[in-house]
N, C-alpha and C positions, 0 to 999 in steps of 0.2 A: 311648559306644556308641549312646545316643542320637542325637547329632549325627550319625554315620555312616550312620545309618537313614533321617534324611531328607536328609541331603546327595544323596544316591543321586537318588533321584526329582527332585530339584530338578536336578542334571545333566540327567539325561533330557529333563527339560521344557526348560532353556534351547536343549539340542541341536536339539528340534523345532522349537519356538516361537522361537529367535533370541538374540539377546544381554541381551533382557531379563530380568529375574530378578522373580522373585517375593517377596516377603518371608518371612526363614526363621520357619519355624512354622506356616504358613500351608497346611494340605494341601488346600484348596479347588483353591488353583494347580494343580499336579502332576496333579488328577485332572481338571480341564478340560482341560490340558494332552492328556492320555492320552485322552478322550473326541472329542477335535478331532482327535489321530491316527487311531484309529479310524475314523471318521466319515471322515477323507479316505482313507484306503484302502477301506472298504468303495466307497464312491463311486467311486474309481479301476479298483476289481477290479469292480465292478458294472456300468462302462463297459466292461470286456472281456468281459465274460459277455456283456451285450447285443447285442456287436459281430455278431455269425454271425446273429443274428434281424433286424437291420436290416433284411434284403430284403423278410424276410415282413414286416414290421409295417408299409414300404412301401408292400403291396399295399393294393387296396380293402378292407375291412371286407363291404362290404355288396357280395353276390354278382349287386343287383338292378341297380345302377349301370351293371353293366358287361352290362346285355344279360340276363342269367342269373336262372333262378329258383333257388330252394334246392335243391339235390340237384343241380343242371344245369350240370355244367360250373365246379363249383367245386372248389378242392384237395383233392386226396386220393380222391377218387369215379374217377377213371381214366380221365374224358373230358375231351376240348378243355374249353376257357372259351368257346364260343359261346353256350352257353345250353339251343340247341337238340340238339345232338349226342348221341345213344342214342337219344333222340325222335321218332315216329315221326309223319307229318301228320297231321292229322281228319281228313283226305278220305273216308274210306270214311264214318268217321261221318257227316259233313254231307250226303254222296250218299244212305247207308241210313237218316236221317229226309226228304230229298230225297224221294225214292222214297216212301218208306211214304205222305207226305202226298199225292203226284200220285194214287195208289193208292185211298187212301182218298175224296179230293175227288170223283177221276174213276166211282167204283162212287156212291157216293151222289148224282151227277148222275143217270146211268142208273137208278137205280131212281126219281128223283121223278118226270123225263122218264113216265116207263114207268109210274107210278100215281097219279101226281096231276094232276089236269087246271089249266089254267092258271085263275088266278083263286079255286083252293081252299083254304079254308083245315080242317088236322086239328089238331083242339086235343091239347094231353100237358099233362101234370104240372098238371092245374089251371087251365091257363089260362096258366103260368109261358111256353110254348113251343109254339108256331104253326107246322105243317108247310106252306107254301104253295108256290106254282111260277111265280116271277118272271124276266123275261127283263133283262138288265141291260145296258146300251153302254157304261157309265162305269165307273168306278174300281170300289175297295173301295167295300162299304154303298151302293150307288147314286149314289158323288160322280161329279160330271162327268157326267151324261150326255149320248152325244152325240161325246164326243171317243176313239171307239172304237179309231183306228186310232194316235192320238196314246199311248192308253196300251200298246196292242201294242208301241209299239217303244219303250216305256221298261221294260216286263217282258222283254223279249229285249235290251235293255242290262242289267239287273239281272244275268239272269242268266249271261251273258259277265263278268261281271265278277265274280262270285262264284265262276266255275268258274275263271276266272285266279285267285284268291286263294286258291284251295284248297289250292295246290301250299305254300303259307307257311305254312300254318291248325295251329297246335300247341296251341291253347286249346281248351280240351273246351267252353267255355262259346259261344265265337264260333262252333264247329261247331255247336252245337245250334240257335242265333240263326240263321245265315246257311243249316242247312238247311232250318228251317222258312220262312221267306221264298222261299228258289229254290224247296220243293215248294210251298207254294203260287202263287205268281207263274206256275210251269210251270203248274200246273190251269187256273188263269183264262187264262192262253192258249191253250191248246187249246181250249177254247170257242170262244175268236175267232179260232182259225183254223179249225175243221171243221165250227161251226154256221152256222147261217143270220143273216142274209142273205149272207153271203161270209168271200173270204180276209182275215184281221186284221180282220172288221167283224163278229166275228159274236157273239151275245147272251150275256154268262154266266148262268147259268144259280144265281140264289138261290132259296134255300128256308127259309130258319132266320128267323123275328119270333117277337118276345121278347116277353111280356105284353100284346101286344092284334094280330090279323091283321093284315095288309097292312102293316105297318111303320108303326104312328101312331106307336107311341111311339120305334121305334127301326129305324132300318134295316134292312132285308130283308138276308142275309147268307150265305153258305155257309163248308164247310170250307177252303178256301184260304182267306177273307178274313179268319178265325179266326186261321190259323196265321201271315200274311202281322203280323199284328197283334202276335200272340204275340211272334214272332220278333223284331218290332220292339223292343219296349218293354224285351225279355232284353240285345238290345244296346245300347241307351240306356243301362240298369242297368253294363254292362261296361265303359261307355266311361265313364261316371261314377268308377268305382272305378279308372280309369288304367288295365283289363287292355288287353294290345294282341295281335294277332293272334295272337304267338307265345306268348301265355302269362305275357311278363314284362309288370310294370306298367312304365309311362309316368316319365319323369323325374319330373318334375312333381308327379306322385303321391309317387315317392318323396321328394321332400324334404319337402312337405308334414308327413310322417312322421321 
């Protein structure tokens, strides 16, 4: 009866494993035997299971690779894989801080224009902030002066080129960066086109030194060359971090990661 008991398995096992045999008595055999079966079928049935997922497992992983942010265009959400698709442009946003800064720059010309005389300075906060009435031909902070008409047609290049990248603008961050720059760059041009002495020659008009009058310590400056500044430094920060217009980050970035 014995003998019959493990004759059995020891069949089994040669049938799987081949013509070799194991020595009788020996149940180690029979249950490697039965564990190696096992093991290959699970493995074979485990290769039909996965068979129908190949496609998806094919796909990218990472929704950023391919253009796309999280939620944007990836499987299952119900829109394309462009990225940008449900998404709607920052245009309005970049125009409506656009705006507010020409607004704000262009009102607080007219009131120093209108109460400060040239040459004056109103002291605030201590001493911290200097209200004075400076006429400017150069750049931001008084750079360049002199090349009035030179930076005129690089603020009417800026902002042609900002107003063509609108229509792409899907980053909240690059809208905010790129309106404040157009609304200030628009301010300090209309100065130099409507003041004195002429058209594209004409003086912006600063008012803002910071801890001692006249700009000893630091440039004379107004609200556009604030935001023109701001704006800058937000998109340096942007382009740093690999964000790109649309929102997705830069290759580059992402492998980094």
């Amino acid at each position: 009866m014995s003998f019959a008991i493990f004759r059995a398995p020891i069949g089994r096992f040669s049938a799987t494993e081949g013509p070799a045999r194991s020595p009788p008595g020996v149940a180690a055999a029979p249950r490697c035997g039965r564990v190696r079966a096992v093991s290959s079928s699970a493995s074979a049935a485990g290769e039909g299971r996965t068979g129908p997922w190949s496609a998806v497992l094919a796909e990218p992983t990472d929704p950023v690779e391919d253009g796309a942010t999280p939620g944007d265009g990836t499987p299952g959400d119900g829109t394309p894989g462009d990225g940008t698709a449900g998404r709607r442009p920052r245009m309005l946003l970049l125009l409506s801080i656009a705006v507010a800064v020409l607004a704000i720059d262009v009102l607080s010309k007219v009131l120093v224009v209108a109460n400060i005389e040239p040459g004056e300075n109103i002291k605030l906060l201590g001493g911290a902030v200097y209200l004075t009435f400076w006429r400017n031909t150069g750049a931001a902070f008084s750079f360049a002066e002199g090349a009035t008409v030179v930076f005129s047609l690089i603020a009417v290049a800026v902002a042609v080129v900002i107003v063509r990248q609108a229509r792409r603008l899907y980053s909240t961050g690059w809208a905010v960066a790129l309106g404040l720059v157009l609304g200030g760059a628009r301010g300090n041009l209309s100065d130099r086109i409507f003041r004195e002495p002429g058209f594209l020659r004409g003086g912006v008009v600063d008012f803002i030194s910071v801890f001692a009058p006249d700009g000893r310590v630091f440039p004379v400056f107004n609200a556009a060359d604030s935001a023109i500044t701001i704006g800058g430094i937000l998109g340096v920060l942007l382009a740093l971090r690999g964000i790109e217009f649309d929102g997705t980050r830069s290759r580059k970035e992402t492998a980094r990661r």
